[in-house]
Each structure stands twice: as C-alpha cells, then as structure tokens.
N, C-alpha and C positions, 0 to 999 in steps of 0.2 A: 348578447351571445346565447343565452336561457332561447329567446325565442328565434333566434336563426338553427340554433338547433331541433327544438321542436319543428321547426317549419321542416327543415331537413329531413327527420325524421319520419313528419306525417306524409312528405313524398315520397320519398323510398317504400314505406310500407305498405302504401296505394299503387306500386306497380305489380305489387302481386296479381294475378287474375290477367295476365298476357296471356293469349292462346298461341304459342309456337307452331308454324307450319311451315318451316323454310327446312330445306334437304337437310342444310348447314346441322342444326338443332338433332332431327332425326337420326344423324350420323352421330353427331357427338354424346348423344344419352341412348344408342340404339341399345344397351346391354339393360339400363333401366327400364326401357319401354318393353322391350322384349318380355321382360317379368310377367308383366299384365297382358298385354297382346300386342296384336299384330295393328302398327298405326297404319294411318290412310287419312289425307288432306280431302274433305268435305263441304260440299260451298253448301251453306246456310242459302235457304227459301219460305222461311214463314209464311204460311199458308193463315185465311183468316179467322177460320174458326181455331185456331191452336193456338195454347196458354204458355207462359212463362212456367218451368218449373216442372209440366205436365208431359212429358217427353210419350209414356204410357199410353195416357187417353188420347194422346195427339195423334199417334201413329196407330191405334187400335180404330181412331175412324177414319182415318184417312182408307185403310186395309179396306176397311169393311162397305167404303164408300166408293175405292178405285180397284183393289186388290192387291196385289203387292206380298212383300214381306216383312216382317223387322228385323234389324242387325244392331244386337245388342253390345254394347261395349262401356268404353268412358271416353270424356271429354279431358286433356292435358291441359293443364293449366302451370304456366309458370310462376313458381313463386320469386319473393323478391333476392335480387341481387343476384339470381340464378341457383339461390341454396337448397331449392327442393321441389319435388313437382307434388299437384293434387293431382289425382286421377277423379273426375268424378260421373256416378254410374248415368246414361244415358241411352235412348232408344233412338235411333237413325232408320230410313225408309228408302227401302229399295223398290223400285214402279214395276211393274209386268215387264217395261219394257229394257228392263235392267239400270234405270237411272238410279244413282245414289245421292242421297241427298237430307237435308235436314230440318224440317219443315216448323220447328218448336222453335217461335222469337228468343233473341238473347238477350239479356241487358244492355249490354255495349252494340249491340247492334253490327256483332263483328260480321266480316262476309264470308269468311271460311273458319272451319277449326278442324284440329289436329285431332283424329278422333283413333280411339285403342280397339280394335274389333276384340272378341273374344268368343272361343268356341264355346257353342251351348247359349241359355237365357240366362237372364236374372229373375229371381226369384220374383213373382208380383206378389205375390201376398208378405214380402216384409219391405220396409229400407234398405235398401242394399248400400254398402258403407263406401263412401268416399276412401281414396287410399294417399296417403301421404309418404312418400321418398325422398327421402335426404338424398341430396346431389353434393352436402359438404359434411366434412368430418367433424365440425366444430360441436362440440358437445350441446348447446344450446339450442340449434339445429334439430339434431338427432332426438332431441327429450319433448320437442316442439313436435315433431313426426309423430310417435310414439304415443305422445297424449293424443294427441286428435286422433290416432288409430283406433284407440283405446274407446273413447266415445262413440264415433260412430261403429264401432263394432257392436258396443252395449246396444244402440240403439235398433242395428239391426237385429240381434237377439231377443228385442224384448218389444218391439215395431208389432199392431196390429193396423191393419186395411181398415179403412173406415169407408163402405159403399157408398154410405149413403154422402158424406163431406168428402169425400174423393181426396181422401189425405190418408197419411200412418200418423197414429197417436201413441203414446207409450205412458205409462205411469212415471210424472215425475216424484221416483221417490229419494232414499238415502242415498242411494247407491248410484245412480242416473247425477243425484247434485256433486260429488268427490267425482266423477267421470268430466262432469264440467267446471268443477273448480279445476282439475287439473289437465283442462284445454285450457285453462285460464293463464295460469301458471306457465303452461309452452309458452303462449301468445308471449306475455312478458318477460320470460326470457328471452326469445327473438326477437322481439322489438330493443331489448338492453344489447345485444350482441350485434342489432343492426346502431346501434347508435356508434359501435362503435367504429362503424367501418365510416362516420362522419367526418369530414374536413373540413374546416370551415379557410 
C-alpha cells in the first residue's frame, strides 16, 4: 500500500507543468489570469541558435538579426490537480510582419503555450519572479503559493546580471536559505495535502 501510494503520489505531483490553452481553461480562471494580463495562445518555433531558459538573449538576436519586437509577459503553467497556477516571466517575438510567436525550445517540447501579455517590459537587469496563484482555498495550497512568492521575490530584489555568464547570481546568504527552506516547507505541505486527495 506504502508504495502504490508513493507511486500515486509521484504521479499527481508530476502533472504539474501542464501548459493550459483551451478557451474552456481561459474562461474558467479569466478573473486570475486577468490579474497578471492579457493571455493569448502562441505556437512555439524554436529557432536554432536559441537556448532553453534564455527567452532575453533569444529574442534580442533574433530583433537584431530580422527586426521585429519583443512582447514581454509570462508563461501559465498549471499546477497539479488544478490547485494553482505559476505564472512564469518570458519574452515572445513579434516579426515586421506582425507574426507572433515563440522562438525559445521547451523542455516538453510543447507546440503551443498560453502566454500572459503585460503592459510595459520586464526589468533586464534583475530576475523577474515567477508568480504563484492559488486556484484552491485549502490552507496548504495558499502557504505553498505564498512561500514560493516569497523566494523569488527575495531573489528578484537582490538578482545581479552577470554579462559576462549570461545569468543572475545573487548571494546565497542567511536570509536567501529561510527563503528556501520555506519553499521547502510549501512543497511539503502540498505534496501531504495532495496525498490526500489519493484513493487507492
């Protein structure tokens, strides 16, 4: 029983990272997505010189190679059992000749994603924080939300550009480690409160 539920467990927890693009989805969380912005379904095109991760440099040479512009927002991601969305920051590319589209590979190799427009840019010179929204009222949920807000918040505040390694580094000190023990702490709460929705 111990490992039909582990097993249980480690699938549920592995659906997180759904990219939602169906009307159905955008009608029923339009008042959460509305928070952040304006979504719009976007077919992925990984172009070859562009990296996993690099959304920035991808679309600053693509501009600089075809012209164009960027359309800065976030990527929706559903979490599992539908309890919460991430938002996370990303840069999409619009052609001269008005194509939109998103030219940075994904892991999963999805063909579209549900992307959040938002007025104005993202800051380059920090991390810009992923954003996490509870879709359920369940207390473990919400504290789950809240810590991981919590971190990449820290992280965008205290985030320097690194030119040269084309990354943000930040001091891991006291403060940055209680930031992440208590994304830790979400994680395992959500994962206790998804065991429980198991039936075996």
């Amino acid at each position: 029983m111990i490992n039909s539920m582990a097993d249980n467990l480690f699938e549920i927890s592995h659906e997180n990272g759904v990219i939602p693009t169906k009307k159905l989805f955008q009608e029923k969380y339009k008042d959460e997505l509305a928070k952040v912005g304006t979504p719009i379904v976007v077919t992925l095109k990984p172009q070859e010189d562009c990296e996993m991760l690099s959304s920035n440099t991808n679309i600053a040479k693509i501009i600089e190679k075809h012209g164009g512009e960027a359309i800065h927002g976030y990527i929706c991601w559903l979490g599992a059992k539908e309890l919460y969305l991430n938002f996370e920051p990303h840069i999409i590319y619009k052609s001269p000749t008005g194509e939109i589209y998103d030219p940075t590979p994904q892991e999963d190799k999805e063909d579209e994603l549900l992307f959040i427009m938002i007025d104005g840019k993202h800051p380059l010179d920090k991390r810009n924080p992923a954003k996490y929204v509870p879709l359920s009222k369940e207390p473990e949920v919400i504290i789950f939300c809240k810590l991981n807000n919590e971190l990449f918040n820290w992280i965008y505040n205290n985030s320097i550009y690194d030119e040269e390694k084309n990354k943000f580094t930040w001091e891991d000190n006291h403060e940055h480690q209680l930031c992440e023990a208590g994304r830790n702490i979400g994680g395992l709460l959500l994962m206790h409160y998804l065991s429980t929705l198991i039936k075996d």
